[in-house]
C-alpha positions as CSV (number, residue, x, y, z in Angstrom):
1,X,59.5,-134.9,34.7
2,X,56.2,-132.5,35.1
3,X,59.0,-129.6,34.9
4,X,60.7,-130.6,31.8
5,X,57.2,-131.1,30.4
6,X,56.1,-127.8,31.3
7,X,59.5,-126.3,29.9
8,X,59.0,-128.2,26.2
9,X,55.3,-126.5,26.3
10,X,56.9,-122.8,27.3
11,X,59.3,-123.4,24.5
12,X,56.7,-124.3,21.9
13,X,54.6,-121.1,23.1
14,X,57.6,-119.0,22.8
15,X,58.3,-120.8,19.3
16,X,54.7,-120.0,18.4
17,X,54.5,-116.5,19.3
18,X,57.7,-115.9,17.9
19,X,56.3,-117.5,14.3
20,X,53.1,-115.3,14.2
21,X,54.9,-112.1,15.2
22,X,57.7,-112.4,12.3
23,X,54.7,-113.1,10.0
24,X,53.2,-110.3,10.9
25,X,56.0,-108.4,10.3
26,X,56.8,-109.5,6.9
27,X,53.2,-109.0,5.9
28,X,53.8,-105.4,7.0
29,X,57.3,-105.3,5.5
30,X,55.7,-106.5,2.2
31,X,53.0,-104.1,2.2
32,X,55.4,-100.9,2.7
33,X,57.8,-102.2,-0.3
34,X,54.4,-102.2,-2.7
35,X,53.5,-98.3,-1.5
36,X,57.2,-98.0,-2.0
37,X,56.9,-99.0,-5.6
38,X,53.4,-96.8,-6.3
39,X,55.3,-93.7,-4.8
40,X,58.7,-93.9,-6.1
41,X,58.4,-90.9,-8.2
42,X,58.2,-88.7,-5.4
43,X,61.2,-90.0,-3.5
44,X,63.3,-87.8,-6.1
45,X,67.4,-89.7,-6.3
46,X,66.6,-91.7,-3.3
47,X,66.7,-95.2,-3.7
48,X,65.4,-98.0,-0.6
49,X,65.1,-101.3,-1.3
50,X,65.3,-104.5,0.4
51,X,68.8,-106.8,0.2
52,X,68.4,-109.8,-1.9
53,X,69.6,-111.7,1.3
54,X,66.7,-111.0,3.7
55,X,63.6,-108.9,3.8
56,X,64.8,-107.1,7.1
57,X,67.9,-106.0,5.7
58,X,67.6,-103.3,3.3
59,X,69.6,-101.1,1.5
60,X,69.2,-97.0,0.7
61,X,71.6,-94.5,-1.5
62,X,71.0,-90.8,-0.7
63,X,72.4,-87.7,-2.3
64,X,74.0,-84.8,-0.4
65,X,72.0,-81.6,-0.4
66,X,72.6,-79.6,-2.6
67,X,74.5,-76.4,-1.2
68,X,76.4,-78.3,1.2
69,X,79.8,-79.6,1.3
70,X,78.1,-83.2,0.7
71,X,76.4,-82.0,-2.6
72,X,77.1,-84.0,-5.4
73,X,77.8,-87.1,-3.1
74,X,75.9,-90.1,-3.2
75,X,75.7,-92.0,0.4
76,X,74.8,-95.7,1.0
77,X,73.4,-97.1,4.2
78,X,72.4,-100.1,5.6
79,X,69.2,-100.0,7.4
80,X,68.5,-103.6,9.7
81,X,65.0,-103.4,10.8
82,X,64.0,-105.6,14.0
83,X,62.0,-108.7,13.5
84,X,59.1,-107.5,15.4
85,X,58.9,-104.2,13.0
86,X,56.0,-102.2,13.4
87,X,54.2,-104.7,15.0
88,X,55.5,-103.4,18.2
89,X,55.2,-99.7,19.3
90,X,58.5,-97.2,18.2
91,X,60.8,-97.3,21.1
């Protein structure tokens, strides 16, 4: 009984932890979409922007450089970013 007790308070640690780090993440997340919006102009015809389905998915369109066989060419990519983003060092 004193195991399973100690296992339910682990869990509730883990559960914890997990809460304040994914809140610090989307507080970060949050904060990068707003200088994303101030510095749009200089990003030229790329275009990042999160999915309307979740705040670590996010979506980006990117032209080809011009003078390359890709120029002319718009490309789309999906970028899924970790739920401890930037809250944890760059691996």
């Amino acid at each position: 009984m004193a195991g399973s007790v100690s296992i339910r308070y682990s869990l509730n640690a883990f559960c914890l932890f997990m809460k304040s780090l994914q809140q610090a993440s989307m507080k970060r997340i949050k904060r990068e979409i707003l200088d994303l919006s101030k510095d749009s102009a200089d990003m030229g015809e790329i275009v990042l922007k999160p999915s309307e389905r979740s705040i670590y998915e996010w979506k980006a369109t990117i032209p080809g450089p011009s003078g390359s066989p890709y120029a002319g060419g718009l490309f789309d990519l999906a970028i899924q970013l970790p739920n401890d983003y930037r809250v944890s060092s760059s691996r």
